[in-house]
C-alpha positions as CSV (number, residue, x, y, z in Angstrom):
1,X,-6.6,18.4,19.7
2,X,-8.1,20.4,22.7
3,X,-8.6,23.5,20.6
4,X,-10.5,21.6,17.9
5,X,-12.8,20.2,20.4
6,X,-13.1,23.1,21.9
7,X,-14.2,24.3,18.6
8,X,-16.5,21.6,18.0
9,X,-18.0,22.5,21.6
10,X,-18.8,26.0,20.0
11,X,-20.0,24.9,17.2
12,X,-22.9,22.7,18.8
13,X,-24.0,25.9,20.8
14,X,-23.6,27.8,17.6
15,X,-25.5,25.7,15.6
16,X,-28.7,25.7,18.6
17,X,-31.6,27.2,17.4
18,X,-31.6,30.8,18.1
19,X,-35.7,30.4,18.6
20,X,-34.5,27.6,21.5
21,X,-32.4,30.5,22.9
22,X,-35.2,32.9,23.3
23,X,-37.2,30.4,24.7
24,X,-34.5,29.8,27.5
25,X,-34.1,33.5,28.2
26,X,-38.4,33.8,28.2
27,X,-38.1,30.7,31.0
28,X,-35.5,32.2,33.1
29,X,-37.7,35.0,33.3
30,X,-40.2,33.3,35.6
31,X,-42.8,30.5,34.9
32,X,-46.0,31.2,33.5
33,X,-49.0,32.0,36.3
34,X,-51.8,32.0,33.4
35,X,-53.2,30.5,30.0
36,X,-52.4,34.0,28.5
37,X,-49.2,33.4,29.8
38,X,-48.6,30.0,28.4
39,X,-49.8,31.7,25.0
40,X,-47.6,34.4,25.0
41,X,-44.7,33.9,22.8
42,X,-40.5,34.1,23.1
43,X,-39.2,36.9,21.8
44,X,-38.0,37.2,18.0
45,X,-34.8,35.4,17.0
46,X,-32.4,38.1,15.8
47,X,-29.7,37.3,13.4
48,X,-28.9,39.1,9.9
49,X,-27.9,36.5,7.8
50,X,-26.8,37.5,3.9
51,X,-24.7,36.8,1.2
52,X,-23.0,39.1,-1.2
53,X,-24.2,39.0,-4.9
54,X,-21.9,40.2,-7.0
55,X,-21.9,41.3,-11.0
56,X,-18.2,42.2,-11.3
57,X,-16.8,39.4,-13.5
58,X,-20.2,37.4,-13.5
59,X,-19.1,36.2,-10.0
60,X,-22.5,35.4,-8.9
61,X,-24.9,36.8,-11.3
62,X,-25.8,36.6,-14.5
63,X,-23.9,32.9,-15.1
64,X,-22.5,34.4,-18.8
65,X,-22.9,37.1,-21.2
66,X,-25.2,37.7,-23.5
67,X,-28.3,35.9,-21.3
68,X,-32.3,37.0,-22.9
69,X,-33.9,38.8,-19.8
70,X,-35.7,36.2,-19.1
71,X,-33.2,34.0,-18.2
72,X,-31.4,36.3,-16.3
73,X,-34.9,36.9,-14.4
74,X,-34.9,32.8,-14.2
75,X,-31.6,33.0,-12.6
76,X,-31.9,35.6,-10.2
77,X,-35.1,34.4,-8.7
78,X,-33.2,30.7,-8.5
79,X,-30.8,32.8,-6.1
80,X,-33.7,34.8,-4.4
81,X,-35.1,31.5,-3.9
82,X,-33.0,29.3,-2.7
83,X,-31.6,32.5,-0.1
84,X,-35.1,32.4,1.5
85,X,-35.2,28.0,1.4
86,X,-31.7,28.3,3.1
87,X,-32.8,30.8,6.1
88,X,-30.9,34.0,4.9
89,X,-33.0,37.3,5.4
90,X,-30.6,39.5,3.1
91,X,-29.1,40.2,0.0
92,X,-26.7,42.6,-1.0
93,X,-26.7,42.9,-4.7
94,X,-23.4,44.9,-6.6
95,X,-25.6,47.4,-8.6
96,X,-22.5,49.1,-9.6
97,X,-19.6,47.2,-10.1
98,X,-17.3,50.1,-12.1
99,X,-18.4,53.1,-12.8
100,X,-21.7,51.0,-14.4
101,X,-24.8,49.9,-14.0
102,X,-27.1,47.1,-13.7
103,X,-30.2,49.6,-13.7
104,X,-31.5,52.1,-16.3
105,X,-29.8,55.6,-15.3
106,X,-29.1,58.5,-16.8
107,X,-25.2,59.2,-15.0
108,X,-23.5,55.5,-16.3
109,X,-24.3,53.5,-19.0
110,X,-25.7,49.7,-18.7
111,X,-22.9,47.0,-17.4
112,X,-21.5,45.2,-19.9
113,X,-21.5,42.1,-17.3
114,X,-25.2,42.4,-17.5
115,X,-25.8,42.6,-21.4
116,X,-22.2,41.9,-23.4
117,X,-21.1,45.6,-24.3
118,X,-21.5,48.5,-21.9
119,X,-24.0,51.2,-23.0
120,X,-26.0,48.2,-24.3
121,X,-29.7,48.0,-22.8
122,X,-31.4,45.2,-22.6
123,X,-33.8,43.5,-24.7
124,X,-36.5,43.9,-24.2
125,X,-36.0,46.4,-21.8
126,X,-36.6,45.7,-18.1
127,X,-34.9,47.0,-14.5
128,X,-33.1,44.4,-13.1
129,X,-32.5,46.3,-10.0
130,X,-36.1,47.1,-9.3
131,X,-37.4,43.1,-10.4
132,X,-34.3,42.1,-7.8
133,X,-35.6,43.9,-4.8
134,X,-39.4,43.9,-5.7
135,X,-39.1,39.6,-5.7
136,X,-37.1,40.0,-2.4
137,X,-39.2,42.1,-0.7
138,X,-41.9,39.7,-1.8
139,X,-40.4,36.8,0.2
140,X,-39.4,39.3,3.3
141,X,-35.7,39.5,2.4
142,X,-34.0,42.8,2.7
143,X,-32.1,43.9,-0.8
144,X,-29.2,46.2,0.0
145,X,-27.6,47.8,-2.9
146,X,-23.6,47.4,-3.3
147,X,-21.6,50.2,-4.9
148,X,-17.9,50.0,-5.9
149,X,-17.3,53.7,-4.7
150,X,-14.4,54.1,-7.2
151,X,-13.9,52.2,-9.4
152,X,-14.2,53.1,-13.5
153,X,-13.2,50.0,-15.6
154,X,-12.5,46.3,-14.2
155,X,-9.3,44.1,-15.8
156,X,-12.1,41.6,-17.0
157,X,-13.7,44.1,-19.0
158,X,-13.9,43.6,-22.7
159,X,-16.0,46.3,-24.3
160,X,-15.1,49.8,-25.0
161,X,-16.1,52.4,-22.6
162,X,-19.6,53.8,-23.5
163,X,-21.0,57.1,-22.9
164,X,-22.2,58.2,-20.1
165,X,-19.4,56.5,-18.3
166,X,-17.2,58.8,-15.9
167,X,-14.0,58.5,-17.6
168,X,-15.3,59.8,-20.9
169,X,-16.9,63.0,-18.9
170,X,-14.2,63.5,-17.0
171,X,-10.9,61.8,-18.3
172,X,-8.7,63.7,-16.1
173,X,-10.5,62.6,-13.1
174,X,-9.5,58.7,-13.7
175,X,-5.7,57.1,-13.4
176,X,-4.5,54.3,-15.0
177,X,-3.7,51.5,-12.1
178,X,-2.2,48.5,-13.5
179,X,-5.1,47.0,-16.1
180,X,-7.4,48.9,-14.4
181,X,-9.0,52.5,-14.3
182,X,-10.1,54.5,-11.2
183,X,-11.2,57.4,-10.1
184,X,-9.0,59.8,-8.1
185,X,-10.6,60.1,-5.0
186,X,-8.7,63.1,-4.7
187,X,-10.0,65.0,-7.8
188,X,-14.1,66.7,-6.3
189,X,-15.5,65.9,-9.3
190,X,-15.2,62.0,-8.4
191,X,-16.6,62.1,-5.3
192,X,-19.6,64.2,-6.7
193,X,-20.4,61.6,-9.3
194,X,-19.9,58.4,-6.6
195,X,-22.1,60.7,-4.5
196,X,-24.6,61.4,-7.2
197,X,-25.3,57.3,-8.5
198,X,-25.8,56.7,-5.0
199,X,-28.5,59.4,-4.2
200,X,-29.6,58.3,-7.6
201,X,-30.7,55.0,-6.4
202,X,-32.1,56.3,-3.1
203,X,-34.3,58.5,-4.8
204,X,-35.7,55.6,-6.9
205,X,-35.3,52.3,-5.5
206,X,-37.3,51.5,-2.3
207,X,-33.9,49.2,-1.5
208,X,-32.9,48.4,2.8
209,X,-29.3,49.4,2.6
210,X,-26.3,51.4,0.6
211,X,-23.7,49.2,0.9
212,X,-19.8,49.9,0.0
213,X,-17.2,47.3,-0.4
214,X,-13.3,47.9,0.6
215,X,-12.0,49.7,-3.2
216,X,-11.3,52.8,-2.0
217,X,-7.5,53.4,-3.3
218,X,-6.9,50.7,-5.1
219,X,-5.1,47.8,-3.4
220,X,-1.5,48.5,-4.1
221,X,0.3,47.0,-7.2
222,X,3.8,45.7,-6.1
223,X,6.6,45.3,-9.0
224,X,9.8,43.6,-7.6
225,X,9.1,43.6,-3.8
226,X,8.4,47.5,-4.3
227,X,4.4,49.3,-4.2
228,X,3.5,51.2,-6.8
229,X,2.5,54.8,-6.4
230,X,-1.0,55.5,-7.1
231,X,-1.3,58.2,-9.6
232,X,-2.4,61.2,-7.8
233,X,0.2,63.6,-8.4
234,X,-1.6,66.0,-10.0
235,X,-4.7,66.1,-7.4
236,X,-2.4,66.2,-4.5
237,X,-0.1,69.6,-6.0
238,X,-3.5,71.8,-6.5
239,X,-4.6,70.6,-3.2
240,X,-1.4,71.8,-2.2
241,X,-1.2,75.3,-4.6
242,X,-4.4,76.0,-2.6
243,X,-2.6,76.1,0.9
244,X,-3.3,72.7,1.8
245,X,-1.0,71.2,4.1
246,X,-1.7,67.9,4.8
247,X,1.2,65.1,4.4
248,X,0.3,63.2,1.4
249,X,-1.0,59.6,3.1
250,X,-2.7,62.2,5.4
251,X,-4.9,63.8,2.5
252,X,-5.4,60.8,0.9
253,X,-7.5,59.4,3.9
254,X,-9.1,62.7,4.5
255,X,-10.5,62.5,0.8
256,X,-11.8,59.1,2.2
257,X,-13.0,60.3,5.0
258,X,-15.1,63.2,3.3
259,X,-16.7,60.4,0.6
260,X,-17.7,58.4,3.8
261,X,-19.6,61.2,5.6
262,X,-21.1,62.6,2.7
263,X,-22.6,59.6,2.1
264,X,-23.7,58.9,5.5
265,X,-25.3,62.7,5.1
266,X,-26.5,61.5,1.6
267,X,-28.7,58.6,3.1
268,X,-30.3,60.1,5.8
269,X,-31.0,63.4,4.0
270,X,-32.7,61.1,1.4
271,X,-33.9,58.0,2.8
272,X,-33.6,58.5,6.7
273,X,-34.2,54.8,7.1
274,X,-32.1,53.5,4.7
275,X,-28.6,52.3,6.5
276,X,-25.3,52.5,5.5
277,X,-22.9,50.0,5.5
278,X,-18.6,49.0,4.7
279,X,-17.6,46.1,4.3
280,X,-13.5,46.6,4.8
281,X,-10.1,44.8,4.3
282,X,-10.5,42.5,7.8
283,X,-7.5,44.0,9.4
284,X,-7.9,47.3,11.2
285,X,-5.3,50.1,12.0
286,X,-1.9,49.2,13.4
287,X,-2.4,50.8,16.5
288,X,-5.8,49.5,17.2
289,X,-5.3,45.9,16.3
290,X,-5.3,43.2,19.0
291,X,-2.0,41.8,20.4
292,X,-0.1,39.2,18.1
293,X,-2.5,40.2,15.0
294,X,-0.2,41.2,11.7
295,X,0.0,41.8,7.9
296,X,-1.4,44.1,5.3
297,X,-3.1,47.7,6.9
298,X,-5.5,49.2,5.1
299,X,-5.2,52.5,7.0
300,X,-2.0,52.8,5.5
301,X,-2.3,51.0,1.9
302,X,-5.9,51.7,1.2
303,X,-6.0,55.0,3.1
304,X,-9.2,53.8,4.9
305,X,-9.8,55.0,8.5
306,X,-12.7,52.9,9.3
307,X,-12.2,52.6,12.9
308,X,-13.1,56.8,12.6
309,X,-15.9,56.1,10.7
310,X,-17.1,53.5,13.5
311,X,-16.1,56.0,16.1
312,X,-18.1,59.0,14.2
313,X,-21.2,57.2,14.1
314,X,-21.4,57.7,10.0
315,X,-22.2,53.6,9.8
316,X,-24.8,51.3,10.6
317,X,-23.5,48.4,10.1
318,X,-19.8,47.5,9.6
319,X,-19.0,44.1,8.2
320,X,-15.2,43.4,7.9
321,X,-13.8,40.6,5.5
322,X,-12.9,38.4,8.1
323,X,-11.3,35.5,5.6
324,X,-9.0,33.9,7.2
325,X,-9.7,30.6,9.6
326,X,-9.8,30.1,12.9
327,X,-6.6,28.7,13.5
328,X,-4.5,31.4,11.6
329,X,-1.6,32.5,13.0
330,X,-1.6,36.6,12.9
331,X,-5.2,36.1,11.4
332,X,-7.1,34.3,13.4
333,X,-10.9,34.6,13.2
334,X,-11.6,34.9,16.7
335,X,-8.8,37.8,17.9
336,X,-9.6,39.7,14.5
337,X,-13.9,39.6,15.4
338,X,-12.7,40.7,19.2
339,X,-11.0,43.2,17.9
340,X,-13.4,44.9,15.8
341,X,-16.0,44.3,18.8
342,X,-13.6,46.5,21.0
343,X,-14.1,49.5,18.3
344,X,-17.3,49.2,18.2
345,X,-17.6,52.3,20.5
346,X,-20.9,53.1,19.6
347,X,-22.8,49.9,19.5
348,X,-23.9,50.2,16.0
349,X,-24.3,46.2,13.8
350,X,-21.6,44.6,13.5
351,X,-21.6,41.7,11.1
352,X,-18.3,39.9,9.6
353,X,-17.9,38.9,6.5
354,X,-17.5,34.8,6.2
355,X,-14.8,33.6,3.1
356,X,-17.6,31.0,1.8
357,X,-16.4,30.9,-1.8
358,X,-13.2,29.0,0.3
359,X,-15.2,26.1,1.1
360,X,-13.3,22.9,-1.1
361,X,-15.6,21.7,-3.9
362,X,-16.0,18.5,-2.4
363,X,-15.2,16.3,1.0
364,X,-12.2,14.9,-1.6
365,X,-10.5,17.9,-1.9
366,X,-7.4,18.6,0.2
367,X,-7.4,21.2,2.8
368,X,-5.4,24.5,2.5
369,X,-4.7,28.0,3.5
370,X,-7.4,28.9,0.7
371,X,-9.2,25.8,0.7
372,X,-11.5,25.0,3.6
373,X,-14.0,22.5,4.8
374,X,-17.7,23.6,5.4
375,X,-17.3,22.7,8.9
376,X,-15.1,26.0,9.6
377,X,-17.8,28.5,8.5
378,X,-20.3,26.8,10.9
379,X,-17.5,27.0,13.2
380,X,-17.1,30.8,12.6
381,X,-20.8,31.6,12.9
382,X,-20.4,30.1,16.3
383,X,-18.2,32.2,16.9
384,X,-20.0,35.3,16.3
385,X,-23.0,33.9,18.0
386,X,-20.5,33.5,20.9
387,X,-20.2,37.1,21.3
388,X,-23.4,39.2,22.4
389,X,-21.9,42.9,20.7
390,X,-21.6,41.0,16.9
391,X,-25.3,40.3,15.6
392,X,-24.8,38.6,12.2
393,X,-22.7,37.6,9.8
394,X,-22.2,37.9,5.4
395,X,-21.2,35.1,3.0
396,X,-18.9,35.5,0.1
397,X,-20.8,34.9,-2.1
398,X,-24.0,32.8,-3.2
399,X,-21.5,31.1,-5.8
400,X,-20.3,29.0,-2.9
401,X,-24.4,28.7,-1.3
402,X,-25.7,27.8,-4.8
403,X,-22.9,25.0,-5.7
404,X,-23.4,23.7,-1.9
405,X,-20.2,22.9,-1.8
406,X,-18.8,20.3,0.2
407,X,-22.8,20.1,1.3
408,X,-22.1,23.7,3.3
409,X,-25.6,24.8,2.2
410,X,-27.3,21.7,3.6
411,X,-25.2,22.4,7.0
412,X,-26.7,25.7,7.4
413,X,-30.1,24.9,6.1
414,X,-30.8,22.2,8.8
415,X,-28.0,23.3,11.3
416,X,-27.5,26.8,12.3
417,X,-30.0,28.2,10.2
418,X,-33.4,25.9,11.2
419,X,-35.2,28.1,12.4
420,X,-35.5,31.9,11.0
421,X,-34.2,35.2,12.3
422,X,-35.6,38.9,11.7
423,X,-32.5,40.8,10.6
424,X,-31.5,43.0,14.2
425,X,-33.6,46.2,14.6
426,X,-31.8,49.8,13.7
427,X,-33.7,51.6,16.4
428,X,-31.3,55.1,16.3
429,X,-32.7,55.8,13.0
430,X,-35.9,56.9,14.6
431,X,-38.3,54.8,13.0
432,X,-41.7,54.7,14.7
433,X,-42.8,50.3,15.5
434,X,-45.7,49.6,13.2
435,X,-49.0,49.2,14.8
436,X,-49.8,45.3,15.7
437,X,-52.0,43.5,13.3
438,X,-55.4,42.2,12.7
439,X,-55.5,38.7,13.3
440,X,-57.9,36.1,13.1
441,X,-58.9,32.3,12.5
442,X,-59.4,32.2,8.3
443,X,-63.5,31.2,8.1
444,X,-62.9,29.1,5.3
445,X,-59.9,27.5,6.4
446,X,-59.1,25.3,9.3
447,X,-55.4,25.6,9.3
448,X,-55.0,28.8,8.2
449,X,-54.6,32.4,10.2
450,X,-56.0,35.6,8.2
451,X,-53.6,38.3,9.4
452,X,-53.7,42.5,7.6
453,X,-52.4,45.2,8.6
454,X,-53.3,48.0,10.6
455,X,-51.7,51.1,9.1
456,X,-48.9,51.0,6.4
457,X,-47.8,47.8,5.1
458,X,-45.0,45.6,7.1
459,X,-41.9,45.0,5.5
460,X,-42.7,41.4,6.7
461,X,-44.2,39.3,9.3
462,X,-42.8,37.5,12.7
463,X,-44.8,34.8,12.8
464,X,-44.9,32.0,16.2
465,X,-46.9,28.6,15.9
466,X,-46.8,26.6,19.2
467,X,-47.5,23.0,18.0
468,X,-47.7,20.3,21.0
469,X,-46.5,22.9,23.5
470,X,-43.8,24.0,21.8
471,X,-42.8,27.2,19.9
472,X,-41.8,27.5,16.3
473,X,-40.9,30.6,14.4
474,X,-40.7,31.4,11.2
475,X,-41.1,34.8,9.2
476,X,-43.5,35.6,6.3
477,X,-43.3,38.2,3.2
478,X,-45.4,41.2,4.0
479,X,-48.2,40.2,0.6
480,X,-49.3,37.4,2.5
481,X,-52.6,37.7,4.1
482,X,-53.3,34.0,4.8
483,X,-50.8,31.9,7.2
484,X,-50.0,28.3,7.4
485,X,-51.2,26.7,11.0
486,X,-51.2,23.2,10.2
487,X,-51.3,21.7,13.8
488,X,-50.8,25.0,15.8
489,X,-52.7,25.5,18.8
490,X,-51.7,29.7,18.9
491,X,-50.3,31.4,16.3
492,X,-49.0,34.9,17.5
493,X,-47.8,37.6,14.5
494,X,-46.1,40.4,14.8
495,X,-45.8,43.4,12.3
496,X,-42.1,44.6,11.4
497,X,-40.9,47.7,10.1
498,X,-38.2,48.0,7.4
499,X,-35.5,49.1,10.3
500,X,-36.7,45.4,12.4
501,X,-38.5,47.6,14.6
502,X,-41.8,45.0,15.8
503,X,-45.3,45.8,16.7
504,X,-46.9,44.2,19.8
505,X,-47.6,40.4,19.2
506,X,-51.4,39.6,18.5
507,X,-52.3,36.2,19.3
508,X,-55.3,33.7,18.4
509,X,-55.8,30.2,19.5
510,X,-57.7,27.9,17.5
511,X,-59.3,25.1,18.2
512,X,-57.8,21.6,18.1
């Protein structure tokens, strides 16, 4: 009973507006001593809020098989939407779920979760990926593009594989796992191709982030109590012939490691302000974990070093699957968030990933290991607000935000999200702060603020309106020219930059 309330404690100050929070820390910074002083505004909220969209399976997007364009356009802007309505800043969209895509390219051939057979384009034709970030964008959400690195057919599939697909190219480069296919990371000519889609996309797509999920080996398939050995025999005895001498879990995560740096290299050779982000297993290495935490290890099942990565500085942002709930013994939310905090040796983002798609369908429903009520993912997003080194946080998926189930939408909406963030600002990447805007009382009208740009275009707008002395904050898409101050005695706007760096405020006061 003390460590609920405790918990419900945290989750009041989690769910505070994080605009109220700035305004606290502008306060304790000393009283204003002029009127430009009363009109000069907190600074920003900072919080990257998102949810995962995936394609695998239909999980989140499109709803079936088979769907016209259009309403597959219909239903993607319903999820754009309602992200912006609900206070998210973020999506990150699976553009490749296995070894396919969900955008016209010439190295794999069209999903078959987004038309019905792979290698079938859509008709009429369009580019889902480009209408998906292009109608983000629009609204001043961020679109980060989520690649399964590995991959090459999904047990849900149904359609034959269809050229250009990987494991027609290169058949001796993909094992049979279980019902699934993947590619050896082991064999060069895998990692080439992974390499390849993704500096594919960069080259094309204006998109905010490369964003990997936690397939690297496969997960292990266990028959009788016993793993099953991945299929790599092969890869492992040339590496071997050719004087390798790595032990064989060894070379396995050094194959990792390479696919990891070579894409950090990949991004900021092509797109220096793009950043790059993991979303692991939520359990780190066994000899980095916090005291009392246990179960699964990816550095030794899934071959994944992601404390080195961390440590190397190849990631912007890591966000660990953090699904379990607080109250888990071995698991617990809170020890597994410290301890990913204490390897965060280089301060780079670090934002969890929240098990949404848990949430029960309804109040009814009983509670279980797997089954939660809303009320513990507002309790874990206090808990990363609780701690200063993690800035944000990542819902799986928008399934769960959509169906608002058991109302968890609705508590975010009007709870911890009620006020908007800016996603945190990535200022190692080098990026020059945009010059501040022009800004100005619209002529024609009275509750409206003309604001363009001075320079290149913002990727959005910070946008303060003090109404009856106090501040309120919202953010606008970077099209809009003509903001809303209904009742605002100063509106202040700032221009942001793509990495969240922000231009000087510019202020005008208008006449009430």
């Amino acid at each position: 009973m003390k460590r609920r309330a405790c918990l419900s404690r945290l989750a009041a100050l989690g769910a505070a507006s994080l605009g109220a929070r700035a305004r606290a820390q502008a306060r304790a910074q000393g009283a204003p001593t002029s009127a430009a002083d009363v009109d000069t505004p907190p600074p920003a909220p900072r919080e990257f809020r998102a949810a995962w969209v995936a394609t695998v399976s239909r999980i989140d997007w499109p709803s079936r098989p088979g769907l016209a364009p259009e309403a597959q356009r219909a239903e993607a802007l319903a999820i754009i939407e309602r992200a912006r309505t609900l206070g998210l800043n973020a999506l990150i969209l699976q553009v490749r779920p296995a070894g396919d895509a969900i955008y016209p390219s010439t190295l794999e051939p069209w999903s078959e979760y987004l038309t019905g057979a792979q290698g079938r384009a859509p008709d009429p034709p369009w580019d889902p990926l480009a209408f998906w970030i292009a109608e983000a964008h629009r609204r001043g959400l961020e679109l980060h593009a989520w690649f399964n690195p590995y991959r090459a057919r999904h047990s849900t599939a149904r359609s034959p594989l269809a050229a250009p697909h990987f494991a027609l190219r290169e058949p001796e480069a993909v094992k049979r796992y279980g019902e699934q296919l993947w590619m050896d990371p082991g064999e060069p000519a895998a990692q080439a191709h992974t390499l390849a889609v993704v500096a594919d996309v960069l080259r094309r797509y204006d998109i905010d982030g490369v964003h990997i999920d936690d397939y690297f080996y496969p997960y292990p398939i266990s028959v009788d109590g016993v793993d099953q050995p991945f299929p790599d025999a092969a890869s492992y005895a040339r590496y071997t012939r050719a004087g390798g001498l790595l032990a064989r879990d060894d070379w396995r995560r050094a194959n990792v490691d390479a696919m990891v740096q070579a894409l950090h290299r990949t991004v900021r050779t092509l797109r220096p302000l793009v950043r790059l982000g993991i979303s692991p297993f939520g359990l780190g290495r066994p000899d980095r974990r916090p005291a009392g935490v246990s179960g699964f290890s990816q550095y030794d099942k899934l071959f994944a070093d992601v404390e080195r990565w961390f440590d190397e500085g190849w990631l912007d942002y890591l966000a660990p699957q953090l699904y379990w709930p607080i109250e888990r013994e071995g698991q617990g939310f809170a020890q597994l968030l410290d301890g990913w905090i204490a390897g965060n040796r280089k301060q780079r983002h670090l934002w969890p990933g929240l098990y949404t798609s848990s949430v029960r369908a309804a109040p009814t429903e009983r509670v279980t290991a797997r089954s939660w009520p809303a009320r513990e993912v507002l309790d874990q997003i206090a808990l990363v607000r609780s701690r200063a080194a993690a800035s944000g946080h990542i819902h799986f998926s928008m399934s769960a935000l959509m169906q608002d189930r058991d109302r968890v939408a609705t508590l975010l909406q009007f709870g911890p999200y009620a006020e908007a963030a800016l996603p945190p600002a990535t200022p190692w990447l080098g990026e020059a702060a945009p010059a501040a805007p022009e800004l100005a009382p619209d002529g024609a009208a009275r509750d409206a603020v003309r604001v363009q740009p001075r320079g290149a275009a913002p990727a959005r707008w910070a946008v303060w309106r003090r109404v009856a002395g106090a501040w309120h904050f919202s953010v606008a898409g970077p099209g809009e020219t003509l903001l809303d101050a209904a009742g605002a005695e100063v509106v202040a706007v700032a221009a942001v930059s793509g990495t969240g760096l922000a231009s000087d405020w510019r202020r005008v006061r208008l006449r009430r």
